[in-house]
C-alpha positions in Angstrom: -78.9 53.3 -54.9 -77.6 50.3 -53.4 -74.6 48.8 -56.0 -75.1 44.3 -56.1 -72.2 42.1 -58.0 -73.4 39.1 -59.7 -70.6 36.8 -59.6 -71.3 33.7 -62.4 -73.9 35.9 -63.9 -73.9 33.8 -67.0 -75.3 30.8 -65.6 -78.4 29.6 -65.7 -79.1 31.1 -61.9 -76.7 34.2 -62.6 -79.1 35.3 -65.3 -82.1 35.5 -63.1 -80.0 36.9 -60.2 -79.3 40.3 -62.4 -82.8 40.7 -63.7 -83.9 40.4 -60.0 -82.0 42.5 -58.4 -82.1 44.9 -61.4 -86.1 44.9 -60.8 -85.7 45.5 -57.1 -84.1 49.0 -58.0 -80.5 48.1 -57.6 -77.6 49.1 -59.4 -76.2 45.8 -61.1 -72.7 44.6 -62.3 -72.3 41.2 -63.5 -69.1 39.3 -63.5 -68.3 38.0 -66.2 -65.3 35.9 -68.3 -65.7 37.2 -71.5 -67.0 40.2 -72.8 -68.6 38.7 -75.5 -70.7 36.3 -73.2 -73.8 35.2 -75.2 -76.4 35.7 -72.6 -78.5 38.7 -72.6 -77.9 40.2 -69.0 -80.1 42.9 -66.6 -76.9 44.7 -65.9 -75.6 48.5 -65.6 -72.3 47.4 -65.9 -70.7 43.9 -67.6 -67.2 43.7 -65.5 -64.9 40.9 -67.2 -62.7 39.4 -65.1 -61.7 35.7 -63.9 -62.2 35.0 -60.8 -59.5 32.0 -60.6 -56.7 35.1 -61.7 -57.1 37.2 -58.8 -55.3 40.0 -60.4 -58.1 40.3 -62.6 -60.1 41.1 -59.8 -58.3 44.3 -58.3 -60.8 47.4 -57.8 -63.8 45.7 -59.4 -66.0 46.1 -56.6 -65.2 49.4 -56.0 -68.3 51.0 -54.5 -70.1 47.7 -54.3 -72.5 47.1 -51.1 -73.2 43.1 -51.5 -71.7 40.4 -53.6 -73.6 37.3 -54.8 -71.6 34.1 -56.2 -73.2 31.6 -57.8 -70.0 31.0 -59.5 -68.9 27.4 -59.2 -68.8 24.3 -62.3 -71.6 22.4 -63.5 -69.8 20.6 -65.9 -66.0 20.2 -66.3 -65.2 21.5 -69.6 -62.0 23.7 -69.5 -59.8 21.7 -67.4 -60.1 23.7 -64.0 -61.3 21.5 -60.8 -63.8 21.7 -58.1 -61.2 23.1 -55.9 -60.0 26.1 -58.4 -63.1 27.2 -59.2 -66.0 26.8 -56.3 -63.4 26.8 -53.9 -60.3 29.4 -55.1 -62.5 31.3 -57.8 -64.9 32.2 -54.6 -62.0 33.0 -52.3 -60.4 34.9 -54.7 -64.1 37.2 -54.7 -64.1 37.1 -51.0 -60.6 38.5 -50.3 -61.5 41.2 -53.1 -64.9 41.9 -51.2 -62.6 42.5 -48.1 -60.1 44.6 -49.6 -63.3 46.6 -51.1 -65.3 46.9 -47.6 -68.0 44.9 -49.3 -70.5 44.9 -46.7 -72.6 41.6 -47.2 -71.7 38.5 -49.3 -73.9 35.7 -50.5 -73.4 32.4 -51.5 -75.2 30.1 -53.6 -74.5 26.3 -51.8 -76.1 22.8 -52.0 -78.4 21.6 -49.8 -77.4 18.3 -47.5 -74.5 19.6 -48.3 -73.1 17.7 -44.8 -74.6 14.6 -45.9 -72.2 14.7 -49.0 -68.2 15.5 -47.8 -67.0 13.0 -49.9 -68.1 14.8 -53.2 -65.8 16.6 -54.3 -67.8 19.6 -55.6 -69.5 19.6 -52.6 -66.0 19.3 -50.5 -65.0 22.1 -52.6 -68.2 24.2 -52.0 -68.0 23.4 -48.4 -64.6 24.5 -47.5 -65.6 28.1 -49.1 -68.6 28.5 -46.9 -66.4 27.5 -44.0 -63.8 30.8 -45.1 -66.9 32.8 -45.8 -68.5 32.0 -42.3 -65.1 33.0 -40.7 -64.2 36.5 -42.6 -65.2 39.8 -41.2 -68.3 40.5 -43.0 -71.9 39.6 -42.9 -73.0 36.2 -45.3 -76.0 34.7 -46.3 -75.0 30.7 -47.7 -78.1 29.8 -49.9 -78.6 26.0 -50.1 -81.2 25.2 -52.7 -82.3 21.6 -53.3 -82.1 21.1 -57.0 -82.6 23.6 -60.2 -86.0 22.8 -63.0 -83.1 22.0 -64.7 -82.1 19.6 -63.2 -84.9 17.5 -63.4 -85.0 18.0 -66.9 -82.9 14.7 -67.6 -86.4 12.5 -66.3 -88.5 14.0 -69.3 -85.5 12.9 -71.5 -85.6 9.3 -69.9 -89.5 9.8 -70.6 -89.1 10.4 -74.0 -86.8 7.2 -74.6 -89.5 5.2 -73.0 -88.6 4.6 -69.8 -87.4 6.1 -66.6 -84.9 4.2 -64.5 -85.2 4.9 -61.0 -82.8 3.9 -57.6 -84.6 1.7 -54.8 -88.2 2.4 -54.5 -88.5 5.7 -55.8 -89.8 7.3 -52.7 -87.4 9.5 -52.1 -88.4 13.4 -51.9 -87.1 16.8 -53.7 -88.6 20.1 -54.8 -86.6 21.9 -57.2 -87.0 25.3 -57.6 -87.4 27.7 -60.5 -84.1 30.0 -61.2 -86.8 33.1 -61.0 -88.2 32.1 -57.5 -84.8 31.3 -56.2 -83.0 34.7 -57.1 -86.3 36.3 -55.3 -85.8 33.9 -52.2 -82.1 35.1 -52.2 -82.9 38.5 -52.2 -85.5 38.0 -49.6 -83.3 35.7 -47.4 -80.0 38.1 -47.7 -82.3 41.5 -47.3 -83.4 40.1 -44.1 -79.4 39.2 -43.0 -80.4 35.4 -42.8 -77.5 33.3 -42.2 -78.3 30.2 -43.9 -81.5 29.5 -46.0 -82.7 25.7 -47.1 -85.0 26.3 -49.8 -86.8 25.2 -52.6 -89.6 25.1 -54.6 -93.7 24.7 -53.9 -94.2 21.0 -55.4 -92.5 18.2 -53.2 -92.4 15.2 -55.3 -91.2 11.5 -54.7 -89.2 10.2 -57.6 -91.5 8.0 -58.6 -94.1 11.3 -58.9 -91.7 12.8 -60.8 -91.6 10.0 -63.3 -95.2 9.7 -63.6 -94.8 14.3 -64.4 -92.4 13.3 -67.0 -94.7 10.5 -68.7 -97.7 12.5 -68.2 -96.8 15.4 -69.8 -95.6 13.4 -73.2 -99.2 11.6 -73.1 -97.2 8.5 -72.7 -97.9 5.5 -71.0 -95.7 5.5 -67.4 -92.6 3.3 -67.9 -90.5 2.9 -64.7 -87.5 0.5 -64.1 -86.3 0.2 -60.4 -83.1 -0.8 -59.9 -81.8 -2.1 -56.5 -80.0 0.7 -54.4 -76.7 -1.2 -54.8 -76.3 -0.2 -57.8 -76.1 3.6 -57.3 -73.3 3.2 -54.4 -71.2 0.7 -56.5 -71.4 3.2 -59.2 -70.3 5.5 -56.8 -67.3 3.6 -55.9 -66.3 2.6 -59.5 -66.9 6.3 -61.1 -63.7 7.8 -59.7 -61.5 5.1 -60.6 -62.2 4.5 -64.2 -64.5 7.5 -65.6 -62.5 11.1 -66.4 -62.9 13.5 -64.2 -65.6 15.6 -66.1 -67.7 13.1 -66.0 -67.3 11.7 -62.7 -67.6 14.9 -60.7 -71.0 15.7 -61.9 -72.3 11.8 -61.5 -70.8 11.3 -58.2 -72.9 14.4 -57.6 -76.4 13.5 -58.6 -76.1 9.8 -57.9 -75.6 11.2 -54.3 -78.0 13.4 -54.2 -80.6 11.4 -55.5 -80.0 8.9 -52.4 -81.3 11.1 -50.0 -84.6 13.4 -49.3 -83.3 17.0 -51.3 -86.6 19.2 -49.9 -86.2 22.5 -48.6 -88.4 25.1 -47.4 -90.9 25.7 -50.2 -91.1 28.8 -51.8 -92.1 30.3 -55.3 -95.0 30.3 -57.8 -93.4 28.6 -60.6 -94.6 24.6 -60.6 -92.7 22.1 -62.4 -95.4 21.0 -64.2 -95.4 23.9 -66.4 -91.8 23.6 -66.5 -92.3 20.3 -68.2 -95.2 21.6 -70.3 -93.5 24.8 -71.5 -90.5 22.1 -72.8 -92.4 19.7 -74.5 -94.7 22.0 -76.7 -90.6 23.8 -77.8 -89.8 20.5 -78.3 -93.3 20.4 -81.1 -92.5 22.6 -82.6 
């Protein structure tokens, strides 16, 4: 039986990661920081350890064939940066995957990722993939476009009233379902791909996405568009005057949603549903 760690098993993508894996007959240890994590994991064995104290790591992936991070920060909570966690944290894994003859290691990216150097998570993210790329083991780097997630902050725009969208809302993205991504990853790193743009089945413009959010409320479509300026003057102010934990993630998104963020399509799982399954929780 082939022996997968789940680095950042936790997370929202970690979670789905073990459970699919675990489905395809694989033996499964997730990496975890605490042993009392709260999420419910498809695992044979929960391994604590942290990833930015690389003692922690020593013989953890003993007998392991393939490590998959999708370790990195979200939101800046505990004081670590960018560059200890997506960057170090992940080195720290790779070094240990060396030391361990890991055979295969995958890693969870952003798409466009060249279109955004000067973001620091994505600087941070970057300069791993550039040490993975280099290291004497086969990789897979997984660059998904955007999480359901994610897109979860234009049905809470909805729900206020209004949606405020950048420019003429025409821009593209198709975010992908956690589920249909940890499949795509296992399909993309069982096949040794090197690098895999990806994400989910519906492409939708901003504006579309907008119209998903009001639709779904049964409320009338309420959309604000605000001249482009505004979102690279934001840029250019957030890192001067907003902390850090809340500049890295808007530096983020506000970049991201300047650009097209489509990859290849794949999955079942359609946002709508996404939006529908949230709204009738929301009911209740």
């Amino acid at each position: 039986m082939k022996h997968v760690m789940i680095a950042g098993a936790t997370g929202y993508l970690g979670q789905f990661l073990c459970a699919e894996y675990k489905w395809r007959g694989w033996q499964v240890s997730a990496l975890v920081r605490s042993a009392n994590a709260d999420a419910p994991l498809a695992a044979d064995n929960i391994v604590t350890a942290e990833a930015t104290k690389p003692d922690t790591l020593k013989c953890v992936m003993k007998g392991v064939d393939l490590v998959v991070s999708a370790l990195g920060i979200t939101r800046q909570t505990d004081g670590l940066s960018y560059w200890d966690v997506d960057y170090q944290a992940n080195l720290n894994l790779l070094r240990e995957a060396l030391a361990s003859d890991v055979k295969h290691f995958a890693y969870v990216h952003v798409l466009n990722a060249d279109r955004m150097a000067g973001v620091p998570l994505v600087a941070a993210k970057s300069a791993f993939v550039s040490a993975l790329q280099a290291a004497d083991l086969d990789s897979t780097i997984i660059a998904p476009s955007g999480y359901f997630s994610d897109m979860e902050d234009f049905l809470s725009m909805a729900r206020k009233g209004r949606v405020w969208l950048f420019g003429d809302g025409q821009l593209k993205i198709n975010p992908i379902h956690g589920a249909d991504l940890a499949s795509a990853i296992f399909e993309a790193v069982d096949r040794k791909e090197a690098w895999l743009d990806v994400g989910g089945p519906d492409v939708l413009t901003h504006c579309e996405l907008a119209k998903l959010s009001f639709d779904t409320l049964g409320a009338q479509n309420r959309v604000t568009f605000l001249p482009d300026i505004f979102r690279r003057i934001a840029l250019r102010l957030l890192p001067r005057f907003a902390p850090h934990h809340v500049a890295g993630p808007a530096q983020f998104f506000l970049t991201a949603f300047g650009m097209n963020m489509a990859g290849n399509p794949v999955g079942t799982r359609h946002l709508a549903d996404h939006f529908r399954d949230l709204t009738s929780h929301h009911a209740k």
